[in-house]
MARNUGU-597199 format. One record per residue: x, y, z of N, C-alpha, C, O, CB in turn; chain; residue number from 1; residue in one letter. Coordinates in nm, 3 decimals, always signed. Each point is the difference from the previous one (the first is absolute). Glycine has a CB too. Layout:
BEGIN
<<X,Y,Z>,<X,Y,Z>,<X,Y,Z>,<X,Y,Z>,<X,Y,Z>,'A',NUM,'A'>
...
end
This chain:
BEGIN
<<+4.196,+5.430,+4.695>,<+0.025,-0.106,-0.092>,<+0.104,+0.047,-0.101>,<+0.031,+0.115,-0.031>,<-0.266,-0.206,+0.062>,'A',1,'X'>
<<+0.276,-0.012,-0.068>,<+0.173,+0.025,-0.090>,<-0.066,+0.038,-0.139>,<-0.122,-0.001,-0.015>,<+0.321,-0.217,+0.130>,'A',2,'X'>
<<-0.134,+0.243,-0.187>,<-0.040,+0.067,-0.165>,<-0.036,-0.186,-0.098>,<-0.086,-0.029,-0.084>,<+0.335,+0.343,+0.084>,'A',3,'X'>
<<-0.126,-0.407,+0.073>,<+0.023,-0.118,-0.028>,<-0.123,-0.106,+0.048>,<-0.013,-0.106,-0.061>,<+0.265,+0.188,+0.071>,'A',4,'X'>
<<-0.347,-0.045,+0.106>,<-0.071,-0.071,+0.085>,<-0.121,+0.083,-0.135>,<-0.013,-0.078,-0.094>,<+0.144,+0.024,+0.434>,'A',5,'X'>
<<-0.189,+0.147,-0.355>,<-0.125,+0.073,-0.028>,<+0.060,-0.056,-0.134>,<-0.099,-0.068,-0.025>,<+0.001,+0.304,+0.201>,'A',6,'X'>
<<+0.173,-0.258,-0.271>,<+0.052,-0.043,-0.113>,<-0.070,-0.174,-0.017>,<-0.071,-0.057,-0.083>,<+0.317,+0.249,+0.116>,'A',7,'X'>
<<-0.194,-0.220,+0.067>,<+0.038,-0.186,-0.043>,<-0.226,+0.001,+0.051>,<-0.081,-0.065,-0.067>,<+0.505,-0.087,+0.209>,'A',8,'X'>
<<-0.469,+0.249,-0.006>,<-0.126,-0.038,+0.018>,<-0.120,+0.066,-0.149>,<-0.105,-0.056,-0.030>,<+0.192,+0.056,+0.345>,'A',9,'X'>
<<-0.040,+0.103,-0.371>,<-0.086,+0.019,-0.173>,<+0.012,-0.095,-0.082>,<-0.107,-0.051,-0.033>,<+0.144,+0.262,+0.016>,'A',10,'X'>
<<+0.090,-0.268,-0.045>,<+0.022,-0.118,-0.056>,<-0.114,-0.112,+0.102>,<-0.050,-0.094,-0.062>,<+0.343,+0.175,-0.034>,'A',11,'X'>
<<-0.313,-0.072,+0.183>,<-0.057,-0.137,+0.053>,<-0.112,+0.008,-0.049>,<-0.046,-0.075,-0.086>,<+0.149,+0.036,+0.284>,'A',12,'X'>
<<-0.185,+0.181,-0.118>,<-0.102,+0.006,-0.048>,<-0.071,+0.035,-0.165>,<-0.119,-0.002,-0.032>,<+0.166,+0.031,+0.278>,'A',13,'X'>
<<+0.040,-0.007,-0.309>,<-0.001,+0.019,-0.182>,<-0.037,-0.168,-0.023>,<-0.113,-0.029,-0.038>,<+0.350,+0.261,-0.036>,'A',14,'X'>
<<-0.113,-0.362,+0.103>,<-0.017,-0.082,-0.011>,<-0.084,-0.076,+0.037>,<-0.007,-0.109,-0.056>,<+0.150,+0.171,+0.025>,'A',15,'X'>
<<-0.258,-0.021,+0.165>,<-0.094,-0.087,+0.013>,<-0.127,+0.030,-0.048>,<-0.081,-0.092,+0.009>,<+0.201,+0.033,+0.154>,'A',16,'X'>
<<-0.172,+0.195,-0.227>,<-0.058,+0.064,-0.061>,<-0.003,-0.058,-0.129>,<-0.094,-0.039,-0.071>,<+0.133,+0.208,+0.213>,'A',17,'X'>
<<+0.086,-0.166,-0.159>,<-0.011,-0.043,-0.162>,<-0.029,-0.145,-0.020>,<-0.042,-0.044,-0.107>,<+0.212,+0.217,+0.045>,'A',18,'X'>
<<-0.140,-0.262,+0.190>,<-0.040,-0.161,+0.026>,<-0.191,+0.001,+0.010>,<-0.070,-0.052,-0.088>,<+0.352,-0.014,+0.267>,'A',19,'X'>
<<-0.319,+0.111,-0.097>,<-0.136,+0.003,+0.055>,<-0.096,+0.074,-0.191>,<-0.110,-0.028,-0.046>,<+0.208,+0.099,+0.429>,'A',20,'X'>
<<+0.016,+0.028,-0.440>,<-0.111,+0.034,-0.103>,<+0.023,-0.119,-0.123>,<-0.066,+0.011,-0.102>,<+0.064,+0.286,+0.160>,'A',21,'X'>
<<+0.082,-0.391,-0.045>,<+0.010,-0.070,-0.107>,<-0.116,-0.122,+0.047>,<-0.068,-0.061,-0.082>,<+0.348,+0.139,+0.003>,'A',22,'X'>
<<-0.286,-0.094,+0.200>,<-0.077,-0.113,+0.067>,<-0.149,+0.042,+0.012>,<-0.083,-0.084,+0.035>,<+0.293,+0.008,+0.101>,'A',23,'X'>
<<-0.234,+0.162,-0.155>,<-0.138,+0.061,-0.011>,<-0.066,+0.009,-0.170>,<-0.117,-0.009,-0.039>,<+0.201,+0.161,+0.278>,'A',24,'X'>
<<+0.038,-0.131,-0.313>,<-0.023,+0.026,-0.163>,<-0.006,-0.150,-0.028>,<-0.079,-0.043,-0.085>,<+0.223,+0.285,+0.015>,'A',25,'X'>
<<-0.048,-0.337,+0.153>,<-0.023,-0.123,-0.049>,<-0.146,-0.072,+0.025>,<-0.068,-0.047,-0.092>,<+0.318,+0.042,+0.122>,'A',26,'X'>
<<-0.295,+0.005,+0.139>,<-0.162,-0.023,+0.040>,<-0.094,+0.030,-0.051>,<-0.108,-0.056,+0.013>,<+0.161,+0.066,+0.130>,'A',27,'X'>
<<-0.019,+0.127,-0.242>,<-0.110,+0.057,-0.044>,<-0.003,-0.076,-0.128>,<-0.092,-0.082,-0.011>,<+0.097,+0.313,+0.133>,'A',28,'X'>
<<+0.090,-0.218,-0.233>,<+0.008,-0.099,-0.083>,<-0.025,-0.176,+0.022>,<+0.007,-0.096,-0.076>,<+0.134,+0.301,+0.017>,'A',29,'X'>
<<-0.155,-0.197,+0.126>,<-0.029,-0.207,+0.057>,<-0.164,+0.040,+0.040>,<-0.078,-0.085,-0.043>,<+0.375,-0.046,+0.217>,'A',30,'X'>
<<-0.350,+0.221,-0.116>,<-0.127,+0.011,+0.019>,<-0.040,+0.056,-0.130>,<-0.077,-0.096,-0.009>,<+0.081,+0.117,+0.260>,'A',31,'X'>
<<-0.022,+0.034,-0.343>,<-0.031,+0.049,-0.123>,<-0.007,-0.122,-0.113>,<-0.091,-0.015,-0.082>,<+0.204,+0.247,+0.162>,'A',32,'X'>
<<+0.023,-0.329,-0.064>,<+0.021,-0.114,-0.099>,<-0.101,-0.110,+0.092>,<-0.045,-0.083,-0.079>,<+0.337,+0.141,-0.038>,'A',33,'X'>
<<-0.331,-0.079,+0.234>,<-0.047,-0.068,+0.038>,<-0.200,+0.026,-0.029>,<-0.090,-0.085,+0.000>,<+0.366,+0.061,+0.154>,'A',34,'X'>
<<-0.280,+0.155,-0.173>,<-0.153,+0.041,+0.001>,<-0.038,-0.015,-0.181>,<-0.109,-0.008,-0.056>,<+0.125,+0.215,+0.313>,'A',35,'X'>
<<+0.102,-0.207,-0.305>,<+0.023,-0.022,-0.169>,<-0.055,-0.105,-0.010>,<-0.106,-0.025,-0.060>,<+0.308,+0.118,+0.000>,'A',36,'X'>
<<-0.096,-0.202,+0.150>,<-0.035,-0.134,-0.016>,<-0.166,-0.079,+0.049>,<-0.073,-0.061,-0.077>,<+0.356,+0.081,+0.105>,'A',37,'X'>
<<-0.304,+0.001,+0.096>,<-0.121,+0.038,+0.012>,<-0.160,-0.003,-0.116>,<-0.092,-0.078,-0.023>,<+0.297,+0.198,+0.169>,'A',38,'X'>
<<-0.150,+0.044,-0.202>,<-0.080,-0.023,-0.123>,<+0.025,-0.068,-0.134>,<-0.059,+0.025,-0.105>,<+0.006,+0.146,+0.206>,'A',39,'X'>
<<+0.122,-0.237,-0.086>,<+0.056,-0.035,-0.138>,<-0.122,-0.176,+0.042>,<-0.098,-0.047,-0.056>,<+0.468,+0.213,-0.003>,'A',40,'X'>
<<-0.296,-0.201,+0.167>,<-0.062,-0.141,+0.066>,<-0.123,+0.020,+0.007>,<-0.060,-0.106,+0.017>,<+0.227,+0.040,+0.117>,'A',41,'X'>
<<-0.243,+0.166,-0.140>,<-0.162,+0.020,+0.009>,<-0.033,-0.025,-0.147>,<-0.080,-0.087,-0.034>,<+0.055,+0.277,+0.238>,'A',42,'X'>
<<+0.103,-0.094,-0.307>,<+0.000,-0.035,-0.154>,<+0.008,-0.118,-0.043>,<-0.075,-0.037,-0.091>,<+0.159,+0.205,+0.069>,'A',43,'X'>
<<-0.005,-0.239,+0.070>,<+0.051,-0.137,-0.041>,<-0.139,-0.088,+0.035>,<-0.024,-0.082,-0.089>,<+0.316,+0.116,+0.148>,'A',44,'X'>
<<-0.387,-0.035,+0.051>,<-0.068,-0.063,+0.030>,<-0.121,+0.015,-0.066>,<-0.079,-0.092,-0.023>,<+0.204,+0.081,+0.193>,'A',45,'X'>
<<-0.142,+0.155,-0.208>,<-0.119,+0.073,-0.050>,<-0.033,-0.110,-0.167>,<-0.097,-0.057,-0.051>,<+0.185,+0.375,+0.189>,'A',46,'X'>
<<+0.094,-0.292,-0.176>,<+0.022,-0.080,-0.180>,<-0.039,-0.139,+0.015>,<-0.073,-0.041,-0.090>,<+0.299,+0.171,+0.000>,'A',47,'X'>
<<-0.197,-0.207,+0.175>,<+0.005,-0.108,+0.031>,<-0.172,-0.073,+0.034>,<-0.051,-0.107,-0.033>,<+0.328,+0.190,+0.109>,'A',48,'X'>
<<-0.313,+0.003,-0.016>,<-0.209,+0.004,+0.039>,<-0.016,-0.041,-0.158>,<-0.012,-0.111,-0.053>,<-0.088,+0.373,+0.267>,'A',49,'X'>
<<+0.105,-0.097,-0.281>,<-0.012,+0.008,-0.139>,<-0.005,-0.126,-0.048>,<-0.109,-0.053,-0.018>,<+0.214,+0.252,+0.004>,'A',50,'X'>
<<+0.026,-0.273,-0.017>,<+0.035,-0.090,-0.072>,<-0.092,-0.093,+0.029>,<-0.076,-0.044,-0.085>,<+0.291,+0.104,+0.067>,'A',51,'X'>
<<-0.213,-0.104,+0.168>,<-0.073,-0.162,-0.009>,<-0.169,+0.037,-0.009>,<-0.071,-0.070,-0.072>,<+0.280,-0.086,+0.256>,'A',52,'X'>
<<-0.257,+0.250,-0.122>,<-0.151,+0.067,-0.096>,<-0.006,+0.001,-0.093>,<-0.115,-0.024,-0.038>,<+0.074,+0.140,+0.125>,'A',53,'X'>
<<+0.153,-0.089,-0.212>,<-0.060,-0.020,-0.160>,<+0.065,-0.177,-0.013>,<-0.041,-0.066,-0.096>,<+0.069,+0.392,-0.044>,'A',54,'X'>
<<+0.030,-0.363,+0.199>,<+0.045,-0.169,-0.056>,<-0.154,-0.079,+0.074>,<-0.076,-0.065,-0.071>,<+0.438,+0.060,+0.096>,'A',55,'X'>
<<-0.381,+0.021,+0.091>,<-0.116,-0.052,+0.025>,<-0.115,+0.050,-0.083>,<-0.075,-0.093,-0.026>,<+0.168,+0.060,+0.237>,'A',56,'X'>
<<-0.121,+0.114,-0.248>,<-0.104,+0.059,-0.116>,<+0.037,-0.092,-0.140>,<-0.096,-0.035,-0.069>,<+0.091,+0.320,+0.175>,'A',57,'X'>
<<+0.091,-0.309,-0.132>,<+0.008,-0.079,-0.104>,<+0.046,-0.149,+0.027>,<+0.018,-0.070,-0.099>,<+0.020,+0.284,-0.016>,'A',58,'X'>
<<-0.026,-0.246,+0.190>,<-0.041,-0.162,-0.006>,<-0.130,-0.056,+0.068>,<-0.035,-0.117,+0.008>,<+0.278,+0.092,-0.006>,'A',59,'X'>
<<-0.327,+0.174,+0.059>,<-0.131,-0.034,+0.022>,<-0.064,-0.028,-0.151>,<-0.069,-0.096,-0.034>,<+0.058,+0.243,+0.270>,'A',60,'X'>
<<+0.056,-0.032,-0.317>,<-0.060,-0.046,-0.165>,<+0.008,-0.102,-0.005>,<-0.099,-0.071,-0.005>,<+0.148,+0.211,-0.118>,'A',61,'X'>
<<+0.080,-0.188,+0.123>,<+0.063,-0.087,-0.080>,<-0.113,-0.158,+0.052>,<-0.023,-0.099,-0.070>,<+0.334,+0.261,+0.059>,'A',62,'X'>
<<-0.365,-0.135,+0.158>,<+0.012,-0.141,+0.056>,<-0.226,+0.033,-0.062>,<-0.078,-0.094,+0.006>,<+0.393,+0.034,+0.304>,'A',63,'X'>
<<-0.350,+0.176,-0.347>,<-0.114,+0.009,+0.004>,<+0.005,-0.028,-0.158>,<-0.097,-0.068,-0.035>,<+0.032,+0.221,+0.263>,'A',64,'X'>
<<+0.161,-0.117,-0.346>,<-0.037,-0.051,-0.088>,<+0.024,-0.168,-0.001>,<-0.072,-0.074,-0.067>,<+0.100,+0.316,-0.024>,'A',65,'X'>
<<+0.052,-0.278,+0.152>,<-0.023,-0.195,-0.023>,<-0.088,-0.062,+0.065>,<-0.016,-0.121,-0.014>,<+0.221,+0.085,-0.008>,'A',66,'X'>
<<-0.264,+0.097,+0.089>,<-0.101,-0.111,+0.073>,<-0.144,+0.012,-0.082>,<-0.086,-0.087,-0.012>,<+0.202,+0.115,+0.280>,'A',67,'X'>
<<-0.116,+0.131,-0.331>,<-0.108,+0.028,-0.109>,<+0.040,-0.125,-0.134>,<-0.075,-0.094,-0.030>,<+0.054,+0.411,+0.102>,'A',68,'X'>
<<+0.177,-0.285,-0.150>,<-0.018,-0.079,-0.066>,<+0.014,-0.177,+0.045>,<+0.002,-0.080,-0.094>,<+0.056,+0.308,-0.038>,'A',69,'X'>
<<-0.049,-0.277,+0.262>,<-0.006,-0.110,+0.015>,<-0.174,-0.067,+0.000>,<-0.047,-0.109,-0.034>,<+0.307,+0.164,+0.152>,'A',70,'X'>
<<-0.317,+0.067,-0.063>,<-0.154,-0.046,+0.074>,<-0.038,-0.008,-0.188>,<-0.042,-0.109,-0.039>,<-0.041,+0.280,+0.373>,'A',71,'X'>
<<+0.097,-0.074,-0.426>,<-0.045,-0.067,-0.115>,<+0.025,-0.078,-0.111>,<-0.076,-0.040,-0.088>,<+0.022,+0.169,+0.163>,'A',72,'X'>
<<+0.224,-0.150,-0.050>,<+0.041,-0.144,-0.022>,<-0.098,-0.106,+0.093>,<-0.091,-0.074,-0.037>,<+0.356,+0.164,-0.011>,'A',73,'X'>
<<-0.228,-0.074,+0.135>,<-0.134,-0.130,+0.085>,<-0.101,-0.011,-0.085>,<-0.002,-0.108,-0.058>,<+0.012,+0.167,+0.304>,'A',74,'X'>
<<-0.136,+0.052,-0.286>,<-0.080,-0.028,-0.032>,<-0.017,-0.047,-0.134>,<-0.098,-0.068,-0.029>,<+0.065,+0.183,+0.199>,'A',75,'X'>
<<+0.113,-0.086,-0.247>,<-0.005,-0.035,-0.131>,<+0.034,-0.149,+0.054>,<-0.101,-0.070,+0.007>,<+0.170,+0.304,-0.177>,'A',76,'X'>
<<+0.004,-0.273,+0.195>,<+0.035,-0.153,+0.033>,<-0.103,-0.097,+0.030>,<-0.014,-0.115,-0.041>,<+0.201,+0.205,+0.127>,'A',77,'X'>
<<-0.266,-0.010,+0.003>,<-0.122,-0.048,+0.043>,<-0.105,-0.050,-0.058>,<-0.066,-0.099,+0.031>,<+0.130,+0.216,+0.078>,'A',78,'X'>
<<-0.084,-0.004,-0.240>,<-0.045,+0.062,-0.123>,<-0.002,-0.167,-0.062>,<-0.085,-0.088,+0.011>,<+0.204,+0.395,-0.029>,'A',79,'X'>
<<-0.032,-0.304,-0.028>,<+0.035,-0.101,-0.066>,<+0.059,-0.130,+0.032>,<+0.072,-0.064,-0.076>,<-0.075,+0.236,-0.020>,'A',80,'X'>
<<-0.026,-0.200,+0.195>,<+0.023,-0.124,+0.092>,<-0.172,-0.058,+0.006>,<-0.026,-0.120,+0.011>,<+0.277,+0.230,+0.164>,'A',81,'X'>
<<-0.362,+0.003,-0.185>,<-0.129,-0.059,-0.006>,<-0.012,-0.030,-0.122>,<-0.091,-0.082,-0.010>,<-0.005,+0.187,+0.176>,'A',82,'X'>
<<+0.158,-0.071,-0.302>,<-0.026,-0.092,-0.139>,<+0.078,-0.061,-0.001>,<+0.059,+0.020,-0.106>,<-0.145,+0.085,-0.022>,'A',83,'X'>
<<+0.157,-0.215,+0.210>,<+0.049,-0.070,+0.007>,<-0.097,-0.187,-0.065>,<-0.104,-0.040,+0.051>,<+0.247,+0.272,+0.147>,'A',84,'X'>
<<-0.074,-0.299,-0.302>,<-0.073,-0.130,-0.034>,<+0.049,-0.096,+0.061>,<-0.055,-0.107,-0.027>,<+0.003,+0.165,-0.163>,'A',85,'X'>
<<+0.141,-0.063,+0.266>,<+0.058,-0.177,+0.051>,<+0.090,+0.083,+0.125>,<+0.050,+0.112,+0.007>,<-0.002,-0.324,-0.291>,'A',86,'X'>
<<-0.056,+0.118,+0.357>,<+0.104,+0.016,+0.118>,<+0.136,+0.024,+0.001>,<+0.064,+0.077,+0.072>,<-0.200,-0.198,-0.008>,'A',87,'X'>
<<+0.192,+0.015,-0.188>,<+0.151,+0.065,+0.012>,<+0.063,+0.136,-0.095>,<+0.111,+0.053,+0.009>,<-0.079,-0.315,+0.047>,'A',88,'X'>
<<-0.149,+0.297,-0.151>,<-0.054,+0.131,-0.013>,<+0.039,+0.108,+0.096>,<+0.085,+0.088,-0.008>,<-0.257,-0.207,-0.083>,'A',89,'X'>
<<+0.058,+0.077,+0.215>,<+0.011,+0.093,+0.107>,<+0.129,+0.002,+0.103>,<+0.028,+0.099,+0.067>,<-0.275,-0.121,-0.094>,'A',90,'X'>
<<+0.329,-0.117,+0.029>,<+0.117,+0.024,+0.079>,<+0.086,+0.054,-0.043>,<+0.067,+0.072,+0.073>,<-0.101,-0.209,+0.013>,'A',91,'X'>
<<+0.074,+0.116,-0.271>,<+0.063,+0.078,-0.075>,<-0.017,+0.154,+0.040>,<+0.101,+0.058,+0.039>,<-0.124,-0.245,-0.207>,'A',92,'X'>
<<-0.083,+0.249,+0.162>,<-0.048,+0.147,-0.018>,<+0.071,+0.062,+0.187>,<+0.046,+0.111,+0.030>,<-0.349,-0.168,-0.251>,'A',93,'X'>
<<+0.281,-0.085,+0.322>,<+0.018,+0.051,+0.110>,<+0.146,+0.029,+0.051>,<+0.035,+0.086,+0.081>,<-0.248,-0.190,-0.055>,'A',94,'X'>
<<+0.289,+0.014,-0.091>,<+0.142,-0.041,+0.008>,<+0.035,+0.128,-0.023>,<+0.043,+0.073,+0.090>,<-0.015,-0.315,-0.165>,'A',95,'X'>
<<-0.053,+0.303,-0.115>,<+0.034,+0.131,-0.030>,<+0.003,+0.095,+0.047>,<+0.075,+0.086,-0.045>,<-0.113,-0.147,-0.062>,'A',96,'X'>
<<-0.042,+0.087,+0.219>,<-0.072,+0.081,+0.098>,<+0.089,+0.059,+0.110>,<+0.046,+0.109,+0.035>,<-0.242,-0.252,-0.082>,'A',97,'X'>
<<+0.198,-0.041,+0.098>,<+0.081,+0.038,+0.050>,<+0.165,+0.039,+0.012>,<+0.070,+0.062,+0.080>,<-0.269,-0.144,-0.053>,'A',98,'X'>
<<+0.219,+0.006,-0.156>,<+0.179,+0.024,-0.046>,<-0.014,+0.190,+0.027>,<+0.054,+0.067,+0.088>,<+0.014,-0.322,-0.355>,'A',99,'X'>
<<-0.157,+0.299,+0.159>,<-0.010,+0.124,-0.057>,<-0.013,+0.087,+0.156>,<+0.068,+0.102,+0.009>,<-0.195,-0.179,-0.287>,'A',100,'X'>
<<+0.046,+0.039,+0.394>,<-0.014,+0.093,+0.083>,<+0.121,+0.029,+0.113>,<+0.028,+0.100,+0.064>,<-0.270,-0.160,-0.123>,'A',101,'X'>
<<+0.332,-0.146,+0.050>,<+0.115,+0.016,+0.071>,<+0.114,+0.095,-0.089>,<+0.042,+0.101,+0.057>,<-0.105,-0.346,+0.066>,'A',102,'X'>
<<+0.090,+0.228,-0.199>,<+0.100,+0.110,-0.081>,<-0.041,+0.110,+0.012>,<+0.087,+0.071,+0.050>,<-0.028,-0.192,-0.205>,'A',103,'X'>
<<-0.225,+0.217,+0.116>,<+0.013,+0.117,+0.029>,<+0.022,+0.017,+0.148>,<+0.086,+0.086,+0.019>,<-0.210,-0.038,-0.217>,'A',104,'X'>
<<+0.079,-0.097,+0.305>,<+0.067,+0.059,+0.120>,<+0.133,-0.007,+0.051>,<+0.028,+0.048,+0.109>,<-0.217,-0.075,-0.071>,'A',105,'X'>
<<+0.288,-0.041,-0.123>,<+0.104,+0.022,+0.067>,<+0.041,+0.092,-0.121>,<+0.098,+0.064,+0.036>,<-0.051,-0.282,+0.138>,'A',106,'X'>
<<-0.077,+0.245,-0.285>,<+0.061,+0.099,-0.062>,<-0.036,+0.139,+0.101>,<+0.084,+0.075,+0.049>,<-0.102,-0.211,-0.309>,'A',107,'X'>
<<-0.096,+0.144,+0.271>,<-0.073,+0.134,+0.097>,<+0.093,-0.023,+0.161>,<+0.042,+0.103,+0.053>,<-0.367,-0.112,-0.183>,'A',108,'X'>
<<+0.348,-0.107,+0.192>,<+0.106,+0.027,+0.089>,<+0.133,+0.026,-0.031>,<+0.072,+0.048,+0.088>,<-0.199,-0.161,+0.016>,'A',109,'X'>
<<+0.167,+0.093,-0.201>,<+0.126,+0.031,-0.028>,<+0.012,+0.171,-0.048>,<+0.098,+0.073,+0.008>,<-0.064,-0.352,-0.075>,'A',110,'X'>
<<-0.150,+0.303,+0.024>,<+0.020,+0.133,-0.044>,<-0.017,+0.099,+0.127>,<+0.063,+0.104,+0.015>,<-0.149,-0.171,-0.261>,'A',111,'X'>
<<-0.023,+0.006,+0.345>,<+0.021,+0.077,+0.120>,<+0.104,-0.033,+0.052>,<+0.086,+0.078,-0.041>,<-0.279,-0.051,+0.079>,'A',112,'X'>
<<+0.239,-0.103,+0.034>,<+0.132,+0.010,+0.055>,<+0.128,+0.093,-0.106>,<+0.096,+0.038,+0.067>,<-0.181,-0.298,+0.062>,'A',113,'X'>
<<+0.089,+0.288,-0.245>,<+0.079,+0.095,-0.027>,<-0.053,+0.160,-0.003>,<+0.068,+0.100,-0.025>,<+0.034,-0.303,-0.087>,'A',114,'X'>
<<-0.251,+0.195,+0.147>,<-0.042,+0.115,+0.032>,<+0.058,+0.051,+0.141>,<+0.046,+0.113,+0.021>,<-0.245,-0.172,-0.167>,'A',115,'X'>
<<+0.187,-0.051,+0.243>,<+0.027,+0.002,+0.128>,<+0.103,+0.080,+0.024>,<+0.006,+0.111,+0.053>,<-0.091,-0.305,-0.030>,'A',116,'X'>
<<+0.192,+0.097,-0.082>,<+0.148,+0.037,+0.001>,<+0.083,+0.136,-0.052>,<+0.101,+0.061,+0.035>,<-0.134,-0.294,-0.053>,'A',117,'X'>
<<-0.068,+0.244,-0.085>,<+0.038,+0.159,-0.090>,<-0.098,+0.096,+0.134>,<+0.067,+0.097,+0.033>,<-0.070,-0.176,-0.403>,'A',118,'X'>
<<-0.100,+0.073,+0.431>,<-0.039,+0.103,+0.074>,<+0.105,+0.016,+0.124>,<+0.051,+0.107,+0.032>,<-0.302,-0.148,-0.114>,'A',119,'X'>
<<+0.275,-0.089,+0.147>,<+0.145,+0.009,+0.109>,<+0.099,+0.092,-0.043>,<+0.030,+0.104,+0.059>,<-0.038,-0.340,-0.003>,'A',120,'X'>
<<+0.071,+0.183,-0.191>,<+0.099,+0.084,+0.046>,<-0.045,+0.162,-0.053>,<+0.086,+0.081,+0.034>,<+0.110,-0.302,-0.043>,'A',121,'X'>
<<-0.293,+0.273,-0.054>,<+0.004,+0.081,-0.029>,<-0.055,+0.096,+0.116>,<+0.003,+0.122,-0.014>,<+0.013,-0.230,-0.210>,'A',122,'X'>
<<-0.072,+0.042,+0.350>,<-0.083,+0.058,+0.123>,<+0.129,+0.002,+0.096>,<+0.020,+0.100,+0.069>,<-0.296,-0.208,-0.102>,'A',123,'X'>
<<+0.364,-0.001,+0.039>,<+0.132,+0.035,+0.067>,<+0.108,+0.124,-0.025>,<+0.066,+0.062,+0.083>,<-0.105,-0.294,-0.079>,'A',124,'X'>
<<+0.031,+0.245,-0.150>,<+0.093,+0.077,-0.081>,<+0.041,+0.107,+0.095>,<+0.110,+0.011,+0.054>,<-0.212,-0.062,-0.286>,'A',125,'X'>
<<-0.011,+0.136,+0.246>,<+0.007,+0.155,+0.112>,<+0.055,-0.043,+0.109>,<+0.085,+0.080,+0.038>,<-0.293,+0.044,-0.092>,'A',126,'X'>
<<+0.194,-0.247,+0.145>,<+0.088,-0.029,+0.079>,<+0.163,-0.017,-0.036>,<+0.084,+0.053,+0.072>,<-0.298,-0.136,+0.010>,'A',127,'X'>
<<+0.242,+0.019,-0.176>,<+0.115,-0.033,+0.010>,<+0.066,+0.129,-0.059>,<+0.121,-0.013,+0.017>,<-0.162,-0.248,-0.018>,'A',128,'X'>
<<+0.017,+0.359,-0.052>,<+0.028,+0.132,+0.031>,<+0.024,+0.052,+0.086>,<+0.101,+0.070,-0.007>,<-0.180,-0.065,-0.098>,'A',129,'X'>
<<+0.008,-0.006,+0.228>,<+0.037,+0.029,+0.075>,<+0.071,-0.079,+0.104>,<+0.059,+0.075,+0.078>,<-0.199,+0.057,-0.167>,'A',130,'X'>
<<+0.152,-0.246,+0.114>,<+0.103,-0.073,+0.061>,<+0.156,+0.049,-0.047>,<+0.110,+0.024,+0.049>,<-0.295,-0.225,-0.039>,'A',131,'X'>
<<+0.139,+0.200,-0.097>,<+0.170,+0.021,-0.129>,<+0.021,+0.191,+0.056>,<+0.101,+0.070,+0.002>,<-0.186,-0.280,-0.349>,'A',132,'X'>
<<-0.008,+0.230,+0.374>,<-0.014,+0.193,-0.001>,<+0.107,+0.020,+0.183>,<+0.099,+0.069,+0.023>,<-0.478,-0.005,-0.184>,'A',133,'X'>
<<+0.302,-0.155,+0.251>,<+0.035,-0.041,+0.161>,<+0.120,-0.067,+0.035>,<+0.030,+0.001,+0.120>,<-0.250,-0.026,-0.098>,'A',134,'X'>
<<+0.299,-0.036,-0.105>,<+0.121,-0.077,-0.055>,<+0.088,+0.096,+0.039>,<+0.075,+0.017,+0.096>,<-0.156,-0.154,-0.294>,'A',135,'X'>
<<+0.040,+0.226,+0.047>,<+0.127,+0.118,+0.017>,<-0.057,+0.100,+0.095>,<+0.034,+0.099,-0.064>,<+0.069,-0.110,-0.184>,'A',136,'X'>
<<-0.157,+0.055,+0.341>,<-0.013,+0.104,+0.075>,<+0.046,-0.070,+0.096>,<+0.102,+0.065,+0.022>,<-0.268,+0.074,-0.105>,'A',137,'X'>
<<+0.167,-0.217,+0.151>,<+0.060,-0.146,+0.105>,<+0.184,+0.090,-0.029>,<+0.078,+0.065,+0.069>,<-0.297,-0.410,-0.153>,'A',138,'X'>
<<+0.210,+0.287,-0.081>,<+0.172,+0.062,-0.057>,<+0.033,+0.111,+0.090>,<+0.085,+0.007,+0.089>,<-0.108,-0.042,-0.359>,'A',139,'X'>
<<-0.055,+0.115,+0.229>,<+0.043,+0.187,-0.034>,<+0.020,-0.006,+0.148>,<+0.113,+0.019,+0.045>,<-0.279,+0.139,-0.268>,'A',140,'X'>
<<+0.075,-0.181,+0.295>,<+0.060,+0.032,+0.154>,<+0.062,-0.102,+0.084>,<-0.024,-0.010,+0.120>,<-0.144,+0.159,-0.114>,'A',141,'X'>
<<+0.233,-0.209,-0.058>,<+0.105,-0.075,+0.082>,<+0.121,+0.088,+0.059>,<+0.071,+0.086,-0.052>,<-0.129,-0.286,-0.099>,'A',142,'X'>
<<+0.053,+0.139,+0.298>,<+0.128,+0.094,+0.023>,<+0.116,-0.144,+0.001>,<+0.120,+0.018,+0.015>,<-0.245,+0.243,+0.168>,'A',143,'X'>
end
């Protein structure tokens, strides 16, 4: 073999060496960022449990204190619907009743539904972290 042939074949093999170790440093890095990601998405889900376990814990309160204070709104109503002296007395007292029981429940639905809504996005949040996190790693390895 020529000095020129064993020349141009080291250069070859330098150059595919040095191809194969960049492609291996790169796999290894894409498997490492991928096992990152991985745990990060286990985290994200873990925060997210979290979240809607304490939002459901508190609009279980929330729904156990109104029906306590509704059942004794009822009864007081009741209360005093039996000392009632004349009938339109008693439709008066019932009317109130009921004005008073339709307004508190949609105040109490309105307040759950912004309970609702504040637990969404705050149980999504860890997701969209990581969507936004999968975005750019999608980026980084584009060829």
């Amino acid at each position: 073999m020529t000095k020129a042939a064993t020349k141009q074949a080291e250069e070859f093999t330098t150059e595919t060496r040095k191809t194969m170790e960049e492609g291996v440093e790169k796999m290894s890095k894409g498997l490492d960022d991928a096992n990152r990601i991985g745990q990060q998405n286990v985290e994200a889900m873990v925060a997210s449990g979290k979240a809607v376990a304490k939002a459901a814990e508190e609009m279980n309160a929330e729904i156990v204190a109104f029906s306590k204070k509704s059942y004794e709104d009822g009864m007081a109503a009741a209360k005093g619907m039996t000392a009632v002296k004349s009938v339109s007395e008693f439709f008066a007292m019932q009317t109130e009743l009921a004005k008073t029981t339709f307004e508190g429940f949609v105040a109490q639905a309105t307040k759950l539904n912004e309970m609702y809504t504040s637990a969404a996005k705050t149980a999504f949040a860890p997701f969209n972290d990581r969507f936004t996190a999968a975005a750019g790693m999608v980026k980084d390895y584009r060829v």
